[in-house]
Backbone as a printed PyTorch tensor [residue, N CA C, xyz], in Angstrom:
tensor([[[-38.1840, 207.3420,  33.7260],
         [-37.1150, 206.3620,  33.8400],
         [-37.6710, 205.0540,  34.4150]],

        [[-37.5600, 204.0310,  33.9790],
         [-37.5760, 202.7440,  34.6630],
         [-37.1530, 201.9270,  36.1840]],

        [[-37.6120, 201.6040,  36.5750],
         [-37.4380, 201.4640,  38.2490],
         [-36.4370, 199.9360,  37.8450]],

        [[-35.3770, 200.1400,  38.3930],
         [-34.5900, 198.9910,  38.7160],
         [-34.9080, 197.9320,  38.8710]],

        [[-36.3790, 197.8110,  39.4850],
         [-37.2180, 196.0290,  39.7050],
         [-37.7560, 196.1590,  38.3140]],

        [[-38.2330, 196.8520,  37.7910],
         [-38.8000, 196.1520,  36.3410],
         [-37.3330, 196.2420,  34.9650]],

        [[-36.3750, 196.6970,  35.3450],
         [-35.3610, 195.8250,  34.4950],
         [-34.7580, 194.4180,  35.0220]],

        [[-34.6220, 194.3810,  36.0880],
         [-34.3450, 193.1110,  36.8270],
         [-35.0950, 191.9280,  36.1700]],

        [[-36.3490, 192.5390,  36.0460],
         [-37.6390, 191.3130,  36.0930],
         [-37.7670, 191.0760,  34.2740]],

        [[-37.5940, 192.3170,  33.3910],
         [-37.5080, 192.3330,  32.2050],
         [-36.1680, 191.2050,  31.7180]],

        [[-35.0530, 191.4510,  32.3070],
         [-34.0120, 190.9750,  32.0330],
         [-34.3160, 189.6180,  32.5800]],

        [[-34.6150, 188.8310,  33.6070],
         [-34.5780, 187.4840,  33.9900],
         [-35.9220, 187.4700,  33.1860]],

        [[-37.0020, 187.5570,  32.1920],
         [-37.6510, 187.0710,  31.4760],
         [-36.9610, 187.0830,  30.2480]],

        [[-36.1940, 187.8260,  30.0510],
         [-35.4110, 188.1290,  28.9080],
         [-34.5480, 186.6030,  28.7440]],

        [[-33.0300, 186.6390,  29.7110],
         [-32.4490, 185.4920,  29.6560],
         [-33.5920, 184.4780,  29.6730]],

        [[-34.7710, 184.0250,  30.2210],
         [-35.2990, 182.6680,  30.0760],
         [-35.9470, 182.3490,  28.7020]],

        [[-36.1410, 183.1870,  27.9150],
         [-36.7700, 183.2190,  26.6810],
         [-35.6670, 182.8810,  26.0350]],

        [[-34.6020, 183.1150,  26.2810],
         [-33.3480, 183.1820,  25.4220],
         [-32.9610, 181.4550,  25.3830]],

        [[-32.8610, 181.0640,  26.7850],
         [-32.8560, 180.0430,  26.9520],
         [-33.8890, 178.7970,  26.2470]],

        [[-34.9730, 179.2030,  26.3400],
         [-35.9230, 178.7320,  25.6320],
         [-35.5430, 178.5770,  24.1120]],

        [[-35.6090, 179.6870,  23.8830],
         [-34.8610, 180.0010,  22.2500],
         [-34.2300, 178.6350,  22.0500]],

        [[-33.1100, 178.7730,  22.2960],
         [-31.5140, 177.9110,  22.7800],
         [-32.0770, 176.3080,  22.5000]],

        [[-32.9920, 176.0110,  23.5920],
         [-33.0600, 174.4260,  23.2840],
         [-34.4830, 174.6940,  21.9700]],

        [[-35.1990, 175.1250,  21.7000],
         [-35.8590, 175.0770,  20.6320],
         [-34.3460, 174.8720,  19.3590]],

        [[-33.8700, 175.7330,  19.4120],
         [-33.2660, 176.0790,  17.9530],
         [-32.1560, 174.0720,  18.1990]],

        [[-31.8070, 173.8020,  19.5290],
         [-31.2950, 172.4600,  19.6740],
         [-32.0730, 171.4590,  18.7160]],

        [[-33.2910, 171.4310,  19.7350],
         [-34.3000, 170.4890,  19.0480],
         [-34.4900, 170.1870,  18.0390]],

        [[-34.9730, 171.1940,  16.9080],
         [-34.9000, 171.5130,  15.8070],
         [-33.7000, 171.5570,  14.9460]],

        [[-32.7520, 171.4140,  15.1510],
         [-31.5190, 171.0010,  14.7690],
         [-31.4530, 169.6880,  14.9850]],

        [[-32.0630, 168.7900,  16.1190],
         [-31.7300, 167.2610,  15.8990],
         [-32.6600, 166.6330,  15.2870]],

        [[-33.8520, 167.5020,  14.7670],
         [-35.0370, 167.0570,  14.4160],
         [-34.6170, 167.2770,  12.2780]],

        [[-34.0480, 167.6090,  12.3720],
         [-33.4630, 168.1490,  11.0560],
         [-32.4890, 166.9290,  10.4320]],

        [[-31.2320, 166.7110,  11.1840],
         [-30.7800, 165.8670,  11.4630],
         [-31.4240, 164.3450,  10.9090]],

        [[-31.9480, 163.8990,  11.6800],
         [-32.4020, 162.8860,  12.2380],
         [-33.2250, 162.7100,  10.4230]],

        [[-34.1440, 163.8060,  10.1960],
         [-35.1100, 163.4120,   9.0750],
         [-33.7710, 163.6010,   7.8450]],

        [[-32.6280, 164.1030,   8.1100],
         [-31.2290, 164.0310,   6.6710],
         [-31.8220, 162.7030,   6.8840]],

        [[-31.0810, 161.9530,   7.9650],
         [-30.8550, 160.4880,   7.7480],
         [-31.5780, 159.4070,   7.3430]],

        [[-32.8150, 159.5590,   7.7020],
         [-33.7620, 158.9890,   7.4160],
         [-34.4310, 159.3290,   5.9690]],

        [[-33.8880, 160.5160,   4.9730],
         [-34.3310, 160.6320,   3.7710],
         [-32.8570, 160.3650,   2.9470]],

        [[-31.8770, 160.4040,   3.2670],
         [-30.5950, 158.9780,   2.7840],
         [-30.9680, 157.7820,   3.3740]],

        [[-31.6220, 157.0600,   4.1570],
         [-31.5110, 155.9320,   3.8520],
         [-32.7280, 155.4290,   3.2450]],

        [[-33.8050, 156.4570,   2.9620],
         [-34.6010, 155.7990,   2.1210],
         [-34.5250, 155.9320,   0.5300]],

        [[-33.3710, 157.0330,   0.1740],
         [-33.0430, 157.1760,  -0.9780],
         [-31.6680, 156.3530,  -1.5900]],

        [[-31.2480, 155.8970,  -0.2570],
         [-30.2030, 154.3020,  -0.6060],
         [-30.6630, 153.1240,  -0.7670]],

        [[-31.8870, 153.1730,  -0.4310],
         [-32.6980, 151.7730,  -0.2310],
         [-33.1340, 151.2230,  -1.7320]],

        [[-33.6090, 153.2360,  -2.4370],
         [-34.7260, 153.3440,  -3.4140],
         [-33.1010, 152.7600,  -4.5040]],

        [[-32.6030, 153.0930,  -4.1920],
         [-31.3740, 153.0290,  -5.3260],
         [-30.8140, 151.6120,  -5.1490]],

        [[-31.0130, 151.4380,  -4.4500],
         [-30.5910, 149.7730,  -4.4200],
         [-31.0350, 148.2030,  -4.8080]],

        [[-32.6110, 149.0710,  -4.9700],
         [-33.2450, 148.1120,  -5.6200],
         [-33.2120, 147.9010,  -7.2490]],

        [[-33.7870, 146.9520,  -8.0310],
         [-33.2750, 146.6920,  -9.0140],
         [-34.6930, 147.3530, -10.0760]],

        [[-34.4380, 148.0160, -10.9000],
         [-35.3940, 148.9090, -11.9830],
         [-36.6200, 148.0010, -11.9820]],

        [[-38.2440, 148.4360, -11.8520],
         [-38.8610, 147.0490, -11.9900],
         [-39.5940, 147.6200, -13.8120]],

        [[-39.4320, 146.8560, -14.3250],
         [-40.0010, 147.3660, -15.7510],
         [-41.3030, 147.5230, -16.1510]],

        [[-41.8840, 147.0700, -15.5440],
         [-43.1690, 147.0840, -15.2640],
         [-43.9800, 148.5080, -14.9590]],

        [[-43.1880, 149.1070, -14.0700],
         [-43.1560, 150.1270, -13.1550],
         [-43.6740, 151.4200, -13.7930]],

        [[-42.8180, 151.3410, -15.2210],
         [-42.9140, 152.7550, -15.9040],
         [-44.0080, 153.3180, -16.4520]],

        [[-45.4260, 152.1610, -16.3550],
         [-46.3300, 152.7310, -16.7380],
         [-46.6340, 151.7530, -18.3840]],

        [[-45.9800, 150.9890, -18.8650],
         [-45.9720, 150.5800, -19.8830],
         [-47.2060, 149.6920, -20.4580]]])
């Protein structure tokens, strides 16, 4: 059977990993975020400009 101090100690490494977890999975969610926006506004930008004809290789 397990001695009461090493679930104690299992469990408060447990919750801090969890925690850890927690702002990783944050981070990575604003880091996600952040690159949506920044790949709409470079695909509003791309669309906004005017066809160059040149462009196609011709």
């Amino acid at each position: 059977m397990t001695a009461p101090e090493d679930l104690q100690r299992e469990n408060l490494y447990l919750r801090q990993r969890v925690a850890q977890l927690q702002s990783d999975v944050t981070d990575i969610s604003a880091e996600a975020g952040r690159l949506r926006e920044e790949l709409e506004r470079l695909h509003g930008r791309r669309a906004m400009r005017p066809p160059n004809p040149l462009g196609s290789g011709q």
